[in-house]
C-alpha positions in Angstrom: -1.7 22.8 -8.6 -4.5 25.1 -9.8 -8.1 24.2 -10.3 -10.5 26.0 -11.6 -13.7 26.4 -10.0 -16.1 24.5 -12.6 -13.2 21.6 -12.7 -13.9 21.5 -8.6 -17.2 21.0 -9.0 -17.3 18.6 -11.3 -15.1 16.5 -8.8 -17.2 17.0 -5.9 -20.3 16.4 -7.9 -19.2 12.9 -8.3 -18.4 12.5 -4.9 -14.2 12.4 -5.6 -11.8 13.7 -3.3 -8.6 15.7 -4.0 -5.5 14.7 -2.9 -2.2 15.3 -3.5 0.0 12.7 -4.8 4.1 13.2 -5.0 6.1 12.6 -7.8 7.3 9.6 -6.5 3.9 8.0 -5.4 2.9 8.2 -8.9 5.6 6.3 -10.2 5.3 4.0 -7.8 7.6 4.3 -5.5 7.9 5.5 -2.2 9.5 4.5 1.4 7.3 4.7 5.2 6.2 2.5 7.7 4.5 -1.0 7.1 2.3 -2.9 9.5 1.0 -6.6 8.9 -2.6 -7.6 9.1 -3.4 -11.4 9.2 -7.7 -11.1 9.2 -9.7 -13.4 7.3 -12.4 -11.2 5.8 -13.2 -10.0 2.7 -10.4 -7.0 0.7 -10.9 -4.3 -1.1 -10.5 -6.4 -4.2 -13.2 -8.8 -3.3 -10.6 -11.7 -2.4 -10.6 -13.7 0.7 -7.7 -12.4 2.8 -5.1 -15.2 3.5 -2.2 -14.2 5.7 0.0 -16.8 3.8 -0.5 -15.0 0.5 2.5 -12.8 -0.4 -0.2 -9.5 -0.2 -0.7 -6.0 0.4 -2.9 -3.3 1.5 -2.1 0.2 -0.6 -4.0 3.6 -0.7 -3.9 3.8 -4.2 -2.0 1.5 -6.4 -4.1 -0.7 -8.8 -5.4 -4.0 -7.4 -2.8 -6.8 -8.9 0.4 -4.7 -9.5 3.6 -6.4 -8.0 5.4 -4.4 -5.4 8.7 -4.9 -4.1 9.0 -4.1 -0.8 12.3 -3.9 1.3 12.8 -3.5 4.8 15.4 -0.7 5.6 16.8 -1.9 8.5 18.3 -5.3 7.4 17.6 -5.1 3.5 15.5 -8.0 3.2 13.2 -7.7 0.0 10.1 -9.6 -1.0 7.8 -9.0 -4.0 4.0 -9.0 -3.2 0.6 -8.8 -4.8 -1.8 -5.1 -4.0 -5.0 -6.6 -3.1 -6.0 -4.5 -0.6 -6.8 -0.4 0.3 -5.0 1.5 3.4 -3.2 1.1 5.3 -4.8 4.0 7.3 -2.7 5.3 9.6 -0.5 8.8 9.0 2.5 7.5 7.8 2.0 4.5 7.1 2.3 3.6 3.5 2.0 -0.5 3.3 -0.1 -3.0 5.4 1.3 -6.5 4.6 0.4 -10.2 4.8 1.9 -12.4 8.1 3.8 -14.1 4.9 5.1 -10.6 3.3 6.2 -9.2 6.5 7.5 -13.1 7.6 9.5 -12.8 4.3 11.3 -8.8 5.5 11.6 -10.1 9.3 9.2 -7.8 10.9 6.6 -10.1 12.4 8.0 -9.5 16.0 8.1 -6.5 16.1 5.0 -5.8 13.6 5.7 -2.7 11.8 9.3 -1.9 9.9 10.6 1.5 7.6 10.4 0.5 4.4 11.0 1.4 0.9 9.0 0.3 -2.3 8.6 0.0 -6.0 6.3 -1.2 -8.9 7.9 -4.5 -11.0 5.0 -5.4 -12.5 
């Protein structure tokens, strides 16, 4: 990807960062590792966290879109809500609710590989 110099400025005048997003992260898809979080503060999204919401944490999908989300070790799948920013952790592509990651039986042993995609 080339930038020119005037169209790099004009993104670090507002304070944006570049990154660089694959194909398959654009259309919503992707596989990694997911962790669960189960904290009662405050999201990204302004909601209460509730770790027996069917939620997530993503870097950069809209707040609201519908994910499904299936472990790839015993191909359990459950559908959950982005509500949340991170996780933050190299690799890492998903931090899911106590419920979500009850849901893909990954609770014990709290983080799974995983694959997922936008329904909705």
């Amino acid at each position: 990807m080339k930038f020119t110099s005037a169209a790099l400025a004009a993104v670090f005048a507002v304070g944006a960062t570049l990154t660089s997003v694959t194909p398959s992260q654009a259309a919503g898809q992707g596989c990694g590792g997911a962790s669960w979080y189960a904290l009662s503060s405050r999201t990204a999204s302004g909601e209460r966290m509730n770790a027996s919401y069917l939620t997530a944490a993503h870097r950069n999908l809209k707040f609201g879109t519908k994910v499904a989300v299936t472990n790839k070790r015993n191909g359990k799948t459950v559908v959950v809500r982005i509500n949340d920013r991170g996780p933050f952790i190299r690799g890492r592509v998903l931090d899911l609710s106590k419920a979500a990651a009850n849901h893909i039986g990954m609770v014990r042993s709290g983080t799974a590989s995983v694959c997922y995609r936008v329904v909705g």
